[in-house]
Backbone atoms as SQL, in Angstrom:
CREATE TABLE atoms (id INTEGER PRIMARY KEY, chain TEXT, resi INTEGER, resn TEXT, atom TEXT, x REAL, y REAL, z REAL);
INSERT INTO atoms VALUES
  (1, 'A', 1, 'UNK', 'N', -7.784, 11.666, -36.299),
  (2, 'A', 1, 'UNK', 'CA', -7.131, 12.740, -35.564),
  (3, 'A', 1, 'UNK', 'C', -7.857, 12.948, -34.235),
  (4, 'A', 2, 'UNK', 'N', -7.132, 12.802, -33.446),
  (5, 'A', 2, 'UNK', 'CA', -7.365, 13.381, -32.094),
  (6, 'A', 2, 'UNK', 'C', -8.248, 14.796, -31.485),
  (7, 'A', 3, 'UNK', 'N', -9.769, 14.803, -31.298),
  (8, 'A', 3, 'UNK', 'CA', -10.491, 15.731, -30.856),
  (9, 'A', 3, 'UNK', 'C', -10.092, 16.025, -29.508),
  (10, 'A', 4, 'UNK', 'N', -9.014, 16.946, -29.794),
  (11, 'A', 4, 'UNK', 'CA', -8.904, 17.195, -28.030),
  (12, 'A', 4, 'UNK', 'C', -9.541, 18.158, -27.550),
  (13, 'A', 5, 'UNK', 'N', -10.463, 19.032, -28.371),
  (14, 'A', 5, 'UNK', 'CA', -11.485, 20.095, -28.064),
  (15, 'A', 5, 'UNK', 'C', -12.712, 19.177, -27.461),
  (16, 'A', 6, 'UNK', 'N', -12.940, 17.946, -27.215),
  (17, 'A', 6, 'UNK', 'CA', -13.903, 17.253, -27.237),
  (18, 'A', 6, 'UNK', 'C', -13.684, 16.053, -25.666),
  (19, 'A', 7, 'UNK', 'N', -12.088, 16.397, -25.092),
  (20, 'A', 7, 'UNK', 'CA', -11.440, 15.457, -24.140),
  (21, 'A', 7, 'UNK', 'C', -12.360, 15.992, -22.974),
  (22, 'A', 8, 'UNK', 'N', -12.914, 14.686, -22.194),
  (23, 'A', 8, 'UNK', 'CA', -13.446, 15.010, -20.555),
  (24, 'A', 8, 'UNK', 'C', -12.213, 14.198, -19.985),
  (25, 'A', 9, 'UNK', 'N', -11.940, 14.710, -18.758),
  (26, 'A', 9, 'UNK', 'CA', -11.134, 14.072, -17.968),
  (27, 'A', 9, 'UNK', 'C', -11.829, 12.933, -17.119),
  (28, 'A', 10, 'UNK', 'N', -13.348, 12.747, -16.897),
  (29, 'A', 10, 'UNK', 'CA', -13.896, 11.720, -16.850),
  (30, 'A', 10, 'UNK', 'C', -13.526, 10.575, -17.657),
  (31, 'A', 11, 'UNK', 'N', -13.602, 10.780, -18.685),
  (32, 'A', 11, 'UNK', 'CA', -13.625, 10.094, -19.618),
  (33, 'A', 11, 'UNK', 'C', -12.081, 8.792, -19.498),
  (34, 'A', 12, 'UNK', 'N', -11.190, 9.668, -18.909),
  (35, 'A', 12, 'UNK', 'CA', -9.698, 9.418, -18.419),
  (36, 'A', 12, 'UNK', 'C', -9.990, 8.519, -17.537),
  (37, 'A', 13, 'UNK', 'N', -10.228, 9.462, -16.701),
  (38, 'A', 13, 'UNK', 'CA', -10.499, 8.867, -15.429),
  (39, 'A', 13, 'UNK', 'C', -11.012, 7.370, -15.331),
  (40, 'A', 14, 'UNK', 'N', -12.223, 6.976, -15.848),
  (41, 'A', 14, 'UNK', 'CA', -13.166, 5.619, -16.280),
  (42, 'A', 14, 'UNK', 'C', -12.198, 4.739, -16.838),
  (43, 'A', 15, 'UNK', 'N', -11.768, 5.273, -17.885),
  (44, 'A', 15, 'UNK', 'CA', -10.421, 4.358, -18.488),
  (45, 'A', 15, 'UNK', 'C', -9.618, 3.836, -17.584),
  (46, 'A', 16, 'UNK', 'N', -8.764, 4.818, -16.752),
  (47, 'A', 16, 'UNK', 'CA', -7.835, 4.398, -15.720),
  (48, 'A', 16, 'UNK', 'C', -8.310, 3.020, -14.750),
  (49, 'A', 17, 'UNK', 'N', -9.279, 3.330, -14.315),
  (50, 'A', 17, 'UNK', 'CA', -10.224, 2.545, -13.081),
  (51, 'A', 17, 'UNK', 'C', -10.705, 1.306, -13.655),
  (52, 'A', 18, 'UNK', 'N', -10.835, 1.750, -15.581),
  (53, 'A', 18, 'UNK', 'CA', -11.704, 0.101, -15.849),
  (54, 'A', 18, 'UNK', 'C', -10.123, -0.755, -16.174),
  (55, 'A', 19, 'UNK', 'N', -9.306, 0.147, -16.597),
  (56, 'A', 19, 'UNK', 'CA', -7.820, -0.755, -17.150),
  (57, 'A', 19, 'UNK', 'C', -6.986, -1.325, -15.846),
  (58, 'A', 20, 'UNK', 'N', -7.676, -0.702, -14.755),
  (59, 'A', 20, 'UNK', 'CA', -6.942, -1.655, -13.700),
  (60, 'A', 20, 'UNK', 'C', -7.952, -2.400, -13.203),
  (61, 'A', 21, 'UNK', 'N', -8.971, -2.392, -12.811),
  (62, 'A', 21, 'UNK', 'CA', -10.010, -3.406, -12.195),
  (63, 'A', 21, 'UNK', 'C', -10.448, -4.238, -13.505),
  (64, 'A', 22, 'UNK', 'N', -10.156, -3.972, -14.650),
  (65, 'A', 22, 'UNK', 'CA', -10.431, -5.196, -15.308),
  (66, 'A', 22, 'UNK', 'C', -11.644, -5.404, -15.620),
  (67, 'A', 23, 'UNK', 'N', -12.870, -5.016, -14.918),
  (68, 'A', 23, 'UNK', 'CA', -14.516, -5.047, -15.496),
  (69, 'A', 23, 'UNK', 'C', -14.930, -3.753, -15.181),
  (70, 'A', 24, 'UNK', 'N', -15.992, -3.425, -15.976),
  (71, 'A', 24, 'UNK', 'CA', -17.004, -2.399, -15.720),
  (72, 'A', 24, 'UNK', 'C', -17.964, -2.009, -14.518),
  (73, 'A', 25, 'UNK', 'N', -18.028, -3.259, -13.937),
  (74, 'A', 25, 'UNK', 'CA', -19.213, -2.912, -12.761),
  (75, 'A', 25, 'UNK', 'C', -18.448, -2.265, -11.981),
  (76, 'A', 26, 'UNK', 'N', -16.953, -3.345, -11.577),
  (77, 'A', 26, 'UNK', 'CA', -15.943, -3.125, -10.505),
  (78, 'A', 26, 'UNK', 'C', -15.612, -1.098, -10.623),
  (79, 'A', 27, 'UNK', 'N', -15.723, -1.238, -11.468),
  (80, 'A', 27, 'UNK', 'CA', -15.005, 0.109, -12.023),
  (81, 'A', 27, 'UNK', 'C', -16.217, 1.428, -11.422),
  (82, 'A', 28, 'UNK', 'N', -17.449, 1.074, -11.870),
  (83, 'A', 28, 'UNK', 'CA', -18.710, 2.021, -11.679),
  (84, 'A', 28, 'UNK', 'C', -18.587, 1.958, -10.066),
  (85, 'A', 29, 'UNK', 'N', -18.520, 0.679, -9.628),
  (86, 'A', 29, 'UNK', 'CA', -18.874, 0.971, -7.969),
  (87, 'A', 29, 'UNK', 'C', -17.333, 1.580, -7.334),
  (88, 'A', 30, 'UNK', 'N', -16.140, 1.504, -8.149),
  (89, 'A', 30, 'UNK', 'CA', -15.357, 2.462, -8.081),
  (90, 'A', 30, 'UNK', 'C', -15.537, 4.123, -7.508),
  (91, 'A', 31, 'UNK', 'N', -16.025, 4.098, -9.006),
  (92, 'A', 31, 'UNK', 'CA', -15.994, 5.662, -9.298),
  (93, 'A', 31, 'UNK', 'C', -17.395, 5.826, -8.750),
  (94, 'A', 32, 'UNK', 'N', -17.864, 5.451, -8.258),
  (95, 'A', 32, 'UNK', 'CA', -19.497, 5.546, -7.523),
  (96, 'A', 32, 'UNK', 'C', -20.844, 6.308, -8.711),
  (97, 'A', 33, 'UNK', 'N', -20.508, 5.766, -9.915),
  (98, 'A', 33, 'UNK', 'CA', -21.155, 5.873, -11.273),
  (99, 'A', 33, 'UNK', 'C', -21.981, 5.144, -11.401),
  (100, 'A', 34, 'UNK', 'N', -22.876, 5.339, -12.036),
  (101, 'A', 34, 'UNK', 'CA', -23.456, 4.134, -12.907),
  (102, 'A', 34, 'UNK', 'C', -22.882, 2.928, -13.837),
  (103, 'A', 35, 'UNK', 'N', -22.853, 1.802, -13.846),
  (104, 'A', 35, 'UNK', 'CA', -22.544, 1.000, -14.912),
  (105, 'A', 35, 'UNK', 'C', -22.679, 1.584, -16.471),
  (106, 'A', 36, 'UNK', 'N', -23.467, 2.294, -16.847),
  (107, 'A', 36, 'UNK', 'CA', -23.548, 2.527, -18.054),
  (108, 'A', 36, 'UNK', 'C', -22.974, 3.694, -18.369),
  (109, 'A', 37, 'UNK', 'N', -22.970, 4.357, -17.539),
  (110, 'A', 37, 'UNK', 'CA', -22.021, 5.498, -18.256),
  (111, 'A', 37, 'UNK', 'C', -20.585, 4.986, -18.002),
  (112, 'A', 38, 'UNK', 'N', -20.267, 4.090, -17.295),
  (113, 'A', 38, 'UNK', 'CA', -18.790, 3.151, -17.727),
  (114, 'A', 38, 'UNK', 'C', -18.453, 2.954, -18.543),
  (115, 'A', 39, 'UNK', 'N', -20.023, 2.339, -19.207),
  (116, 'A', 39, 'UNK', 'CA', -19.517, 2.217, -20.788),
  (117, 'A', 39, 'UNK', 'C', -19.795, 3.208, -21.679),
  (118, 'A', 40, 'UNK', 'N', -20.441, 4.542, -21.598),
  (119, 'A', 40, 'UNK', 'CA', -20.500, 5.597, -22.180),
  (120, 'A', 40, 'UNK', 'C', -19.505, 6.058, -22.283),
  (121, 'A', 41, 'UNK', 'N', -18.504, 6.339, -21.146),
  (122, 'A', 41, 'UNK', 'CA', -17.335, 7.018, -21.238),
  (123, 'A', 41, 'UNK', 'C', -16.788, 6.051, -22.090),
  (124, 'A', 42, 'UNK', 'N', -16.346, 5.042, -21.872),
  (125, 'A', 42, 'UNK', 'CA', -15.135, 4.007, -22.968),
  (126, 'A', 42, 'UNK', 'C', -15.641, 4.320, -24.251),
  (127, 'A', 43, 'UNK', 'N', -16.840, 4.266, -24.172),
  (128, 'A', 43, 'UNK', 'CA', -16.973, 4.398, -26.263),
  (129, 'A', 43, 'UNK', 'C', -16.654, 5.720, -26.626),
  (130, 'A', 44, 'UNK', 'N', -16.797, 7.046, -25.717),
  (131, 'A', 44, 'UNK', 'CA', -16.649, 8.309, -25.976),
  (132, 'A', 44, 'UNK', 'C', -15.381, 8.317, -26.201),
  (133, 'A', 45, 'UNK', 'N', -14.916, 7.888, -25.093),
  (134, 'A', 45, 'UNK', 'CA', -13.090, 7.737, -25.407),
  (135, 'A', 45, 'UNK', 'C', -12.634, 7.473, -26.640),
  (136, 'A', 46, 'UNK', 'N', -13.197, 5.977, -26.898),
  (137, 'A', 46, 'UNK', 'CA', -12.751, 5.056, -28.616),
  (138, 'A', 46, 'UNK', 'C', -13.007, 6.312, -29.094),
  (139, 'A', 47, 'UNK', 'N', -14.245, 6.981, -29.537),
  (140, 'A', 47, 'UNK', 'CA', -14.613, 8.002, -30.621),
  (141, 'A', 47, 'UNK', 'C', -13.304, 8.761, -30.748),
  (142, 'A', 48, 'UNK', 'N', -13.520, 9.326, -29.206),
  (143, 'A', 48, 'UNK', 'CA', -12.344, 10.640, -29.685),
  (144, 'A', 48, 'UNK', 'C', -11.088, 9.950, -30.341),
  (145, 'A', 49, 'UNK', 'N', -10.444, 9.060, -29.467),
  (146, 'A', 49, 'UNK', 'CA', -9.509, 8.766, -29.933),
  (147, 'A', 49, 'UNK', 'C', -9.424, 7.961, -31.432),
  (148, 'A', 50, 'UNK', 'N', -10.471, 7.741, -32.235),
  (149, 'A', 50, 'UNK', 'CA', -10.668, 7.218, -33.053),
  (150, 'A', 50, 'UNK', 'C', -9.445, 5.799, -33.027),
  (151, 'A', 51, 'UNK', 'N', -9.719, 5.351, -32.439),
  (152, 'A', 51, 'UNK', 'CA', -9.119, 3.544, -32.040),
  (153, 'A', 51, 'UNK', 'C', -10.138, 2.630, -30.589),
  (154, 'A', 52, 'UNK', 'N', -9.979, 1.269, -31.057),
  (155, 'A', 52, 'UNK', 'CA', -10.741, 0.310, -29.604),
  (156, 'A', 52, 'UNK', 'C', -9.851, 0.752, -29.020),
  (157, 'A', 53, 'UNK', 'N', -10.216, 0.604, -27.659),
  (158, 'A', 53, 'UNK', 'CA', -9.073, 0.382, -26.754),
  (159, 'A', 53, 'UNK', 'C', -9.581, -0.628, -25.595),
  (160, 'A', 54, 'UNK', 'N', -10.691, -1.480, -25.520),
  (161, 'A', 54, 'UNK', 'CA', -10.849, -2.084, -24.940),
  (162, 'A', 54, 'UNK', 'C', -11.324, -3.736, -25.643),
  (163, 'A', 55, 'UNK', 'N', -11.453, -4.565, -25.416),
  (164, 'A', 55, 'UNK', 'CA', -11.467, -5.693, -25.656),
  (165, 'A', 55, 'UNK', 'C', -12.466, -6.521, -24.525),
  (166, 'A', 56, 'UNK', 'N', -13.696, -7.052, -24.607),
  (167, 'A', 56, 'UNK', 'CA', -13.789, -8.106, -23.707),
  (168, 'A', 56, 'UNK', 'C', -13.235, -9.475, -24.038),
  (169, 'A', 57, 'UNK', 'N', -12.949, -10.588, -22.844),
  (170, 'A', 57, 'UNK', 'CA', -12.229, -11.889, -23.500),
  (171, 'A', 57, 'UNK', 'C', -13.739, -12.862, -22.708),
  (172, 'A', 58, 'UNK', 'N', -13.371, -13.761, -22.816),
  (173, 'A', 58, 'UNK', 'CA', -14.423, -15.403, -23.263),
  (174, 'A', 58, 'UNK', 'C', -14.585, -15.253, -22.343),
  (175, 'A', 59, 'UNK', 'N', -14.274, -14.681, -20.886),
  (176, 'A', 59, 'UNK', 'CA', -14.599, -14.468, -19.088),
  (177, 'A', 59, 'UNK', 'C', -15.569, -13.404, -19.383),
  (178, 'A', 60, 'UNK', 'N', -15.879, -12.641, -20.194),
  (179, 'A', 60, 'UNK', 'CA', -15.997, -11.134, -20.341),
  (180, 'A', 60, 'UNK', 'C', -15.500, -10.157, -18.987),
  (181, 'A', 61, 'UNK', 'N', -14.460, -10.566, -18.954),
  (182, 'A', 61, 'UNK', 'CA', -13.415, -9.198, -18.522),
  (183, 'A', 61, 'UNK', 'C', -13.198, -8.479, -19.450),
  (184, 'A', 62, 'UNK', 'N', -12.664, -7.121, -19.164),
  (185, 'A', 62, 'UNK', 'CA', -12.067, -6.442, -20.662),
  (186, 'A', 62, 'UNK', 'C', -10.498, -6.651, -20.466),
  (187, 'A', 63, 'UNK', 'N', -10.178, -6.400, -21.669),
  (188, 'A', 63, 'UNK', 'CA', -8.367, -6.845, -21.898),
  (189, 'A', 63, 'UNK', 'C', -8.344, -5.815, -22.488),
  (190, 'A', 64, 'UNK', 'N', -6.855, -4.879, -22.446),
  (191, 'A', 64, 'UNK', 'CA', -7.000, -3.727, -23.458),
  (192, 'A', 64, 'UNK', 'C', -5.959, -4.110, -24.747),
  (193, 'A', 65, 'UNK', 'N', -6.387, -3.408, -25.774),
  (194, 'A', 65, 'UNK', 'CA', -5.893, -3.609, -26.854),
  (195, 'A', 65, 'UNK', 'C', -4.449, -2.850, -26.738),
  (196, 'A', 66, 'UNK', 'N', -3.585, -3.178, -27.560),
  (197, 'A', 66, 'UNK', 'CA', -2.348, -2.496, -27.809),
  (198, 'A', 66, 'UNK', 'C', -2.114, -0.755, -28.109),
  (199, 'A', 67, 'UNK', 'N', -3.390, -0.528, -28.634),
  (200, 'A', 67, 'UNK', 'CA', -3.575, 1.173, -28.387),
  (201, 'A', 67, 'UNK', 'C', -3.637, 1.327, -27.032),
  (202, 'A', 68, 'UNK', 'N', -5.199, 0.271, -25.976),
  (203, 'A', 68, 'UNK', 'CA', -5.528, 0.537, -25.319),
  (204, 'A', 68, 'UNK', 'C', -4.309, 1.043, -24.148),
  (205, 'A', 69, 'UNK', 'N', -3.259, -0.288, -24.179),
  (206, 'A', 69, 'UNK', 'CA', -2.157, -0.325, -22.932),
  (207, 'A', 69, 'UNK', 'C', -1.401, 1.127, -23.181),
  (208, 'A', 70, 'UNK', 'N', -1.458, 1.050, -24.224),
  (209, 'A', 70, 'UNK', 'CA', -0.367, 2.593, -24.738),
  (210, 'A', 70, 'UNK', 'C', -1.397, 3.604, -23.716),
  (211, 'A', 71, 'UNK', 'N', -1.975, 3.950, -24.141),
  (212, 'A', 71, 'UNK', 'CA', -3.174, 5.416, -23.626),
  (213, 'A', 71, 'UNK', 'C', -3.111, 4.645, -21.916),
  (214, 'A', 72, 'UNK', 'N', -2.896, 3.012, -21.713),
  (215, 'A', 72, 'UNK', 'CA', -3.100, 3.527, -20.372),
  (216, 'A', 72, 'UNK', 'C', -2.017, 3.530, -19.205),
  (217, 'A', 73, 'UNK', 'N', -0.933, 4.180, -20.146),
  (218, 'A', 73, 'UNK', 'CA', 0.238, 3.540, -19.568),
  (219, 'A', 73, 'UNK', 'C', 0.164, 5.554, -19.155),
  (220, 'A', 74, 'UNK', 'N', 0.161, 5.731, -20.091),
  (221, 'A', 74, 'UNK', 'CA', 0.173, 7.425, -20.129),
  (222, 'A', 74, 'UNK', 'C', -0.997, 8.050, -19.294),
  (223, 'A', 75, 'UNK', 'N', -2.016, 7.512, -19.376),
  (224, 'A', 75, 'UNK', 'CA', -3.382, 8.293, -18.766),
  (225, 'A', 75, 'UNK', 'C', -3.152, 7.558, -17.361),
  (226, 'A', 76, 'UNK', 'N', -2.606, 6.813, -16.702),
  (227, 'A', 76, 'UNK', 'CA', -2.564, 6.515, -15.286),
  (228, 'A', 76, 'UNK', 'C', -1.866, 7.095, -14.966),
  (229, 'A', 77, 'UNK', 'N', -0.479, 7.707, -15.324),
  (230, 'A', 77, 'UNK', 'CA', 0.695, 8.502, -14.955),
  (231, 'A', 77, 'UNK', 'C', -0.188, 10.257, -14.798),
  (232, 'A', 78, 'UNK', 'N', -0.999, 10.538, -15.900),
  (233, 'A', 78, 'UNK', 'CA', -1.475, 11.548, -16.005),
  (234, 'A', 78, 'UNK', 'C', -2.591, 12.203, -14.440),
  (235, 'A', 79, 'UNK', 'N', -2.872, 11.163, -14.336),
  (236, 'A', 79, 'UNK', 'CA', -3.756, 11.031, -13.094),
  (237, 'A', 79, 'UNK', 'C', -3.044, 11.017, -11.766),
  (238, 'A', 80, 'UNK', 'N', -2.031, 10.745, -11.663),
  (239, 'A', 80, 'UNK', 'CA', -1.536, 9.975, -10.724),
  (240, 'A', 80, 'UNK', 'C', -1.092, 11.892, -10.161),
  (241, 'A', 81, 'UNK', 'N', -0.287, 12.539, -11.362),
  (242, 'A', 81, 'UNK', 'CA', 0.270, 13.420, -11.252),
  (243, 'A', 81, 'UNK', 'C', -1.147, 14.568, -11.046),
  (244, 'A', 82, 'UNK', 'N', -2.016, 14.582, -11.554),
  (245, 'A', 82, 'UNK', 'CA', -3.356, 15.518, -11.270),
  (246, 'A', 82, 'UNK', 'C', -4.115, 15.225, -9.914),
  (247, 'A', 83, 'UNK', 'N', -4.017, 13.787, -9.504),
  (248, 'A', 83, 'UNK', 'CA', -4.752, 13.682, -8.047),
  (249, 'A', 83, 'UNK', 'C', -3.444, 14.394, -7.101),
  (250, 'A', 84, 'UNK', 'N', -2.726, 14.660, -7.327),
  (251, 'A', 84, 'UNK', 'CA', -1.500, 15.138, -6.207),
  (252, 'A', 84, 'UNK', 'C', -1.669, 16.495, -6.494),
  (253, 'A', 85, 'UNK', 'N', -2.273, 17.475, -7.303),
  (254, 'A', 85, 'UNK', 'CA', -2.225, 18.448, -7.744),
  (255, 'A', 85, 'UNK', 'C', -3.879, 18.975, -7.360),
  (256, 'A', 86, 'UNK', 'N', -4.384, 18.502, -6.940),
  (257, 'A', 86, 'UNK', 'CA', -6.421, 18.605, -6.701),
  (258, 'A', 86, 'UNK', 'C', -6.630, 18.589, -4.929);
């Protein structure tokens, strides 16, 4: 079940940035983060959402899993509509 008492919008956010750039570093020098809390946020995410949603492949890029594309089909729209609203 879904801890949504527990949701950062960071947490969103990281997702969004790593599901389109495809790696973690790309993503940190993105969001002007650290690399590791790149990957702090993604595992916080998995937790809450209790599912992977990321995948690395044999390049180690990440690929997202079939949960993953779902959550990021929705959490990019979600953003898209909150950066126009900030």
């Amino acid at each position: 079940m879904l801890k949504i008492q527990s949701m950062n919008l960071d947490y969103i956010r990281t997702f969004v940035v790593v599901g389109q750039s495809k790696d973690y570093k790309d993503a940190a020098n993105k969001l002007k983060i650290d690399y590791t809390n790149v990957s702090r946020h993604i595992k916080a995410l998995e937790s809450l959402m209790e599912t992977k949603l990321i995948n690395r492949n044999s390049e180690n890029f990440i690929e997202l899993t079939d949960d993953g594309k779902k959550l990021f089909d929705g959490f990019k729209k979600s953003i898209v509509v909150l950066n126009q609203r900030l």
